[in-house]
Every structure is written in C-alpha cells, then in structure tokens.
C-alpha positions in Angstrom: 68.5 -26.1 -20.5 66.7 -24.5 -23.6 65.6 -27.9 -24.5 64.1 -28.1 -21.1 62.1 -25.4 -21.7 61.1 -26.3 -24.8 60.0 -29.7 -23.8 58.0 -28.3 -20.5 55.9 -25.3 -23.3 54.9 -28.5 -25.3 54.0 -31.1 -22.3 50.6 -29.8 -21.5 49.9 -29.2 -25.4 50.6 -33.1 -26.1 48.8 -33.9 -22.9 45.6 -32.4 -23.4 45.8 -33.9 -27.5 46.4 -37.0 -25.5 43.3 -36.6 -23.6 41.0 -35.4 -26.0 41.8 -38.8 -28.5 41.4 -40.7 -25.0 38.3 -39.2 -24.3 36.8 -39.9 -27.7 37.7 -43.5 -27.9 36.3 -44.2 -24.2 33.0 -42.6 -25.4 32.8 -44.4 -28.3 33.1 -47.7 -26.8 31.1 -46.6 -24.0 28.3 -46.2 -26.3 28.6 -49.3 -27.7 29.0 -51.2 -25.2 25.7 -49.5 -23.5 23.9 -50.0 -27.2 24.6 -54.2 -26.8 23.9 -54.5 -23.2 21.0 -52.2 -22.2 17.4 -51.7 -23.6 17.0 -48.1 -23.2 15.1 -45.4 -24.7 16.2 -43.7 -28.3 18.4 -41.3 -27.2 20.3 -39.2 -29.8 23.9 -39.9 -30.5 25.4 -36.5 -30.1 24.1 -36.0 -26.9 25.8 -39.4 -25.3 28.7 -38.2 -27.1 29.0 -35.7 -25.2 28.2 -36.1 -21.9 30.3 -39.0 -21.8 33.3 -36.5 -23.2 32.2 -33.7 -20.7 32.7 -36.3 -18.0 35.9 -37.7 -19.2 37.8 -34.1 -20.1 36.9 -32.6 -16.4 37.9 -36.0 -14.7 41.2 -35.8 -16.8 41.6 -31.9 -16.5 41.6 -32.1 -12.6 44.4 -34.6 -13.1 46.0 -32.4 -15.4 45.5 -29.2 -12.9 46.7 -31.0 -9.6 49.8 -32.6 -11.1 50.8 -28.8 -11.8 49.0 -27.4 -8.6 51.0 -29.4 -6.6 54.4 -28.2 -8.1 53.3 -24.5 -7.3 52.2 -25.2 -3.9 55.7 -26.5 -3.6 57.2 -23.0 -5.4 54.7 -21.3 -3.2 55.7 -22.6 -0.2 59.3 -21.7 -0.4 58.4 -18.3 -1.7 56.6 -17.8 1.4 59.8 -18.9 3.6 62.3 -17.0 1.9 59.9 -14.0 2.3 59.5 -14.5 6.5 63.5 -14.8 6.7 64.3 -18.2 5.9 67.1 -17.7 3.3 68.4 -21.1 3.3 65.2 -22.7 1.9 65.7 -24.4 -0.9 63.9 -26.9 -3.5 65.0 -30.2 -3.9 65.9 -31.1 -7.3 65.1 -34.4 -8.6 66.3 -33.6 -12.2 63.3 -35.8 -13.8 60.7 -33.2 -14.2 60.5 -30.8 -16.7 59.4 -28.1 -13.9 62.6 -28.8 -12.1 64.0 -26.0 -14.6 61.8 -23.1 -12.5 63.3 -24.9 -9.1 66.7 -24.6 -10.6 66.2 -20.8 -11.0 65.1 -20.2 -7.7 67.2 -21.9 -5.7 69.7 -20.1 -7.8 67.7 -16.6 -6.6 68.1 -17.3 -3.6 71.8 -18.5 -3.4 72.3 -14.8 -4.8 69.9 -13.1 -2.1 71.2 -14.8 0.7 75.2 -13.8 -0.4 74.0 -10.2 -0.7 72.6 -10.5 2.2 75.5 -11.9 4.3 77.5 -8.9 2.7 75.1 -6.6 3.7 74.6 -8.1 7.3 79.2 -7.5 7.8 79.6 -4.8 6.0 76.9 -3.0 8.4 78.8 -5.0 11.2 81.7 -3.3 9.8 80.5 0.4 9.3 79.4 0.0 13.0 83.0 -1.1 14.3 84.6 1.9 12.2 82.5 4.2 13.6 83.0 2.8 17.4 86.9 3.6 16.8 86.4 6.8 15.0 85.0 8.3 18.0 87.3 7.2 20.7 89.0 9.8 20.1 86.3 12.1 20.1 85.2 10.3 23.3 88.3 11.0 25.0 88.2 15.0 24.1 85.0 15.2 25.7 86.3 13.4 29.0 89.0 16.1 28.8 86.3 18.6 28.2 84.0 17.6 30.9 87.2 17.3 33.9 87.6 20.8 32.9 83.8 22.1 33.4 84.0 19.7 36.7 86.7 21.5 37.9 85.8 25.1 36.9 82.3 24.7 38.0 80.9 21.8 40.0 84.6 21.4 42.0 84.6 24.9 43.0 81.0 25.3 44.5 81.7 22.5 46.0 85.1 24.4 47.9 82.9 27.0 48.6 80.3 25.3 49.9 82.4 23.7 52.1 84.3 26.5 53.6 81.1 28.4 54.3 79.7 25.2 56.2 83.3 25.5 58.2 82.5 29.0 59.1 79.3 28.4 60.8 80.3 26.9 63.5 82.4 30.0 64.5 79.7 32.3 63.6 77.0 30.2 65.9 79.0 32.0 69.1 80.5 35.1 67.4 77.6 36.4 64.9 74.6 34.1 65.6 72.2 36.8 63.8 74.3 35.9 60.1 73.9 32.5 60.7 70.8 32.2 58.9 72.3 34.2 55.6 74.6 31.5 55.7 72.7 28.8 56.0 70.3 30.0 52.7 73.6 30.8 50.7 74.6 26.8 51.4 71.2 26.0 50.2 71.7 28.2 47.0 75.0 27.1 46.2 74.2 23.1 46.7 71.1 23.5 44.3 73.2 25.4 41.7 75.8 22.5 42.0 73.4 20.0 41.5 71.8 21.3 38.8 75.1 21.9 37.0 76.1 18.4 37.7 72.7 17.4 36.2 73.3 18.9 33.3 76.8 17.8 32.5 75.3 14.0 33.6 73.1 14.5 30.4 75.9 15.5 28.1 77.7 11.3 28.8 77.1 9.3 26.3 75.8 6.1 28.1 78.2 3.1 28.3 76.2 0.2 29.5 77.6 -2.3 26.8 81.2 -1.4 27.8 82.9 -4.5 28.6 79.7 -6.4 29.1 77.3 -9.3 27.0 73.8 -7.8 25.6 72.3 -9.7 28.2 74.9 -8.8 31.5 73.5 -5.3 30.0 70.1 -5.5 30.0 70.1 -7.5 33.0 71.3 -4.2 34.9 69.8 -1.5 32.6 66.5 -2.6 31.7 64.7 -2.7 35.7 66.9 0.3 36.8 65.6 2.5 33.9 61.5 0.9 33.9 61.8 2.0 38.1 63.3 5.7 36.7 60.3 6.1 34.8 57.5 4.2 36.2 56.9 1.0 34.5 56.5 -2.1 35.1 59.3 -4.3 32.7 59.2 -7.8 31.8 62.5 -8.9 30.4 63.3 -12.1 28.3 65.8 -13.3 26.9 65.5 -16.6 25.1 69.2 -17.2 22.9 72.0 -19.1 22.9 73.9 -17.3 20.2 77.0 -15.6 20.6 76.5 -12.1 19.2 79.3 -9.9 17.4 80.0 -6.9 19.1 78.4 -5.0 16.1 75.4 -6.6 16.3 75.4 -5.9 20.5 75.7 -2.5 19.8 73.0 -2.0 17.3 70.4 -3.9 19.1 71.2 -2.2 22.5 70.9 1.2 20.5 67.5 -0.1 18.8 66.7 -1.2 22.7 66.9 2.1 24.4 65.5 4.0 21.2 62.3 1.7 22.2 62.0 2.2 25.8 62.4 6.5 25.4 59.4 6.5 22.9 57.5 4.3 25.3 58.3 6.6 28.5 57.6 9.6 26.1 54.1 8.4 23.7 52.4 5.7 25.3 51.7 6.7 28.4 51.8 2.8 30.1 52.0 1.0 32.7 53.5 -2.2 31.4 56.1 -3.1 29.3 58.2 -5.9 27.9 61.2 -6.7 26.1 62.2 -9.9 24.3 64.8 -11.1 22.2 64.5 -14.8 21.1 66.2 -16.4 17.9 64.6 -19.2 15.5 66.7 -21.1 13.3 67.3 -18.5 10.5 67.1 -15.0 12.7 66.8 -12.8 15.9 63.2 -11.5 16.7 63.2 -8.4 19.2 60.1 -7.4 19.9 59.0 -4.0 22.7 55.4 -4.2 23.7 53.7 -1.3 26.0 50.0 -1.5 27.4 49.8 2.4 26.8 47.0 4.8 24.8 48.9 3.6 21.2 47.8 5.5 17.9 46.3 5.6 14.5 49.1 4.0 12.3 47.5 5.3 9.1 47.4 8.9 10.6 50.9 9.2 12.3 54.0 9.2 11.0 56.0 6.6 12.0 59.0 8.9 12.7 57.0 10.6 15.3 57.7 7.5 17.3 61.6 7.1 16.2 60.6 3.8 14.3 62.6 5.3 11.4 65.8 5.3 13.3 65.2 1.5 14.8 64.5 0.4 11.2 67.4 2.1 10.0 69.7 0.4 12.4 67.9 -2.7 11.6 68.2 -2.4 7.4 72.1 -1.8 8.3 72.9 -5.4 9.4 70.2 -6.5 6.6 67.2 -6.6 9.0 63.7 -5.1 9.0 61.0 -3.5 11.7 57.7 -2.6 11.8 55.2 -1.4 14.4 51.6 -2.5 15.5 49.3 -0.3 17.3 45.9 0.4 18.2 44.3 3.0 20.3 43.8 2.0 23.3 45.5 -1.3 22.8 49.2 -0.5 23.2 51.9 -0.3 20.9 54.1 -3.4 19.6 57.1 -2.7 17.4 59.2 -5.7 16.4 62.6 -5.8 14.7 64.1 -9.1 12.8 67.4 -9.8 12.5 69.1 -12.3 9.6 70.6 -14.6 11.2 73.7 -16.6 9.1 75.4 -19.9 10.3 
C-alpha cells in the first residue's frame, strides 16, 4: 500500500514532465515544418514558440484534469449516497489505478459506518424491548390502581344514581312536589361521574399497537383521531417490510407525537401521513396545510420535533422539519433500513 501511495504523489509530477518535453518537440517541428511549407511574414521565433506550447499544455492539461475529474465525480457521487442513507454504496475496485488506494479507504469507511450503524439500529430495538417489559409491571399496578378509583368513585355514583332514579317513580304519586330536587340531583351526580370517568380515561396509557401490525393500527387510529379533532387525514402506506416490534413501537410513538402538535400548532384543515420504504430505509413523513412558523425564530422543541428525533437517533435515524408561514408544516423522519 505505501508504495501505492508513493507511486500515485509522483504520477501527475512525471506526467506533466512528460507533457512539457511533448509540448516542446511538437512545437519545434511544428515550426519547421510551417518554415519549409509556407511563405509567411517574419515572425519572431519566441512568439511561435509559444503559442504553439500555450496551445499544446492547455489541450494536454484538460486531459490531465478530466482523467482525475472523473475519479472524484466517482468519489463524489458515493459520498453523496452514503450521506442520503445509502450505506451499502460502495466503489468498485479495479485494482489497476493508482486512485484505487482512496476507493479502498472508503469503502473501508463505510463498511465501519454501516456496522456501527446496524449496532446502533438493535441496540435501540433492544433498549425499546427492555423498557416495554420493565413496565408491565408497572402497567399492571396501575390497572389495580385505577379498578380501585372505579370502584370507590365512578361505581358508586353510579349506585346512587341509580337508586335515586328507582325512587322517582314512588315519589311521582306520593311527593310529586320533590320530584324535581330529584331529578337535578340525577343531573349533578351523572355530570360528576362523567367527568370523573373522563379524567381517569386520560390517565390510560393508549394501547393501539397491542396485538396488532403498524398498519392494522393506523388503519383504525389515524381517521378516528383526524374526526376527534377536526381534520381531514390522508393516510398511505406504501411497504412491504416486515417491521420488528421495536421499530412498530417507535414509529407509532413518533406517529401520534406528530398528529398532537398538528391538532395543537397548526391550526389546519388537512393532513397526511405516509410511510413508504426505498431500498436502503423507511421515509415517514406528516404534512399539515396549517399557519406553520419561522424555523429560524422557533425552537424546534416548541413543536416536540426534539422528542420525534430523539426516537428517531435511537434506532440510528434522523428528522427534520419544513415550514413556512402560511404554507404548512412538513416534518419527515428516515429510518436505516438493513437487509
């Protein structure tokens, strides 16, 4: 290898000495060939000299600059793939070329970038999966804890609601005049059940994933929860992988994180979700028709992007946001995607 190296720092020193003695002997015999063969005016030496050099070393330099051009445009172009996701790209070696060295070492780069990356990609997978069982347990104290607050509050309203609606009938012919107490005290009691109900509905953790596919999911989530909150939703799917459940989970998280800042910021009318894949990652991307902002004057935490890149950077992805006022919001998330 070092005498590649060595070879490829002297190549275009030799080739340009090449040139230059080239360039001298094909004036010089230009000039004499155009001394024998034409009558023209006295013209002084030097000055034939070297135009016909000046001609000759830009002809051979652009030679010179596109045989190496092209091997960058070459380096360039993989750069440019590895850099939108493709981490499979590679060079082909042909093992011939003193610039194959520089090849070499990036294909080597990105052998190492794409292993760190698969390790990053399952051990995120695997952070995700430790935490899902961590909390069953926790999960199940809370469904302990919230039959108890059912029973102690909503269940007996409910009993008492029920026995006073027993009553009236009773009271209708006995004490007609108490009927109307009775009747508001039903009204207070239901409103205080529902409103405890309500609020022990917000404390559930939601389980839409449970025993379903990403897409089984959003096929029943996404339209129920645009109609909740008055939007319009556009919802497509375009993948034929099979997911882990890690990767499920994340993205369904990363999902509803989307939708709330759209139902709370944009102020829209429409909105659209899509997951697609390519052939080296998964593309999600949530787009609003709403007021949108200033990126350069918000923070992007204001709008939970932090937390959807964050679950994004744990299975090795990335996100970012586009927005303009007055134009919507667009925030897109990319996935690695490893065969």
């Amino acid at each position: 290898m070092k005498n590649r190296i060595e070879n490829m720092k002297w190549r275009l020193p030799i080739f340009f000495i090449i040139s230059t003695f080239i360039t001298i002997g094909v004036g010089t015999q230009g000039k004499v060939y155009i001394d024998s063969h034409y009558d023209l005016p006295p013209t002084p030496m030097w000055f034939i000299l070297i135009a016909i050099i000046a001609l000759i070393s830009l002809f051979i330099g652009y030679l010179a600059a596109l045989m190496f051009q092209r091997k960058l445009d070459v380096l360039h172009l993989a750069i440019k793939q590895v850099s939108k996701g493709n981490l499979s790209s590679r060079i082909e070696v042909v093992g011939t070329e003193n610039f194959d060295i520089v090849y070499e070492d990036f294909n080597e780069m990105t052998d190492w970038v794409e292993g760190k990356m698969r390790l990053l990609q399952r051990l995120g997978e695997e952070s995700v999966m430790q935490k899902m069982h961590s909390n069953e347990a926790a999960v199940l104290e809370e469904r302990k804890r919230l039959a108890r607050d059912l029973h102690d509050t909503v269940s007996q309203q409910l009993f008492a609601i029920h026995m006073s609606s027993a009553s009236l009938q009773k009271m209708l012919i006995s004490r007609p005049d108490a009927v109307d107490g009775v009747v508001e005290q039903l009204v207070t009691m239901s409103q205080h059940a529902q409103k405890q109900m309500r609020g022990l509905i917000a404390q559930l953790r939601p389980l839409e994933l449970e025993d379903k596919s990403l897409e089984d999911a959003l096929d029943q989530w996404f339209p129920v929860y645009c109609t909740q909150n008055g939007l319009q939703g556009k919802l497509d799917l375009q993948y034929q992988s099979q997911f882990s459940e890690a990767l499920e989970h994340q993205l369904f998280l990363i999902i509803q994180e989307g939708m709330a800042n759209v139902v709370k910021h944009a102020k829209a009318v429409h909105v659209s979700l899509t997951i697609f894949e390519s052939d080296h990652q998964y593309l999600l991307q949530i787009t609003d028709d709403g007021q949108g902002f200033e990126l350069l004057k918000t923070q992007p935490t204001s709008y939970g992007l932090a937390t959807m890149k964050e679950r994004a950077q744990k299975l090795g992805g990335s996100g970012e946001i586009i927005s303009r006022i007055g134009a919507g919001t667009s925030v897109k998330i990319s996935i690695p995607k490893f065969t």
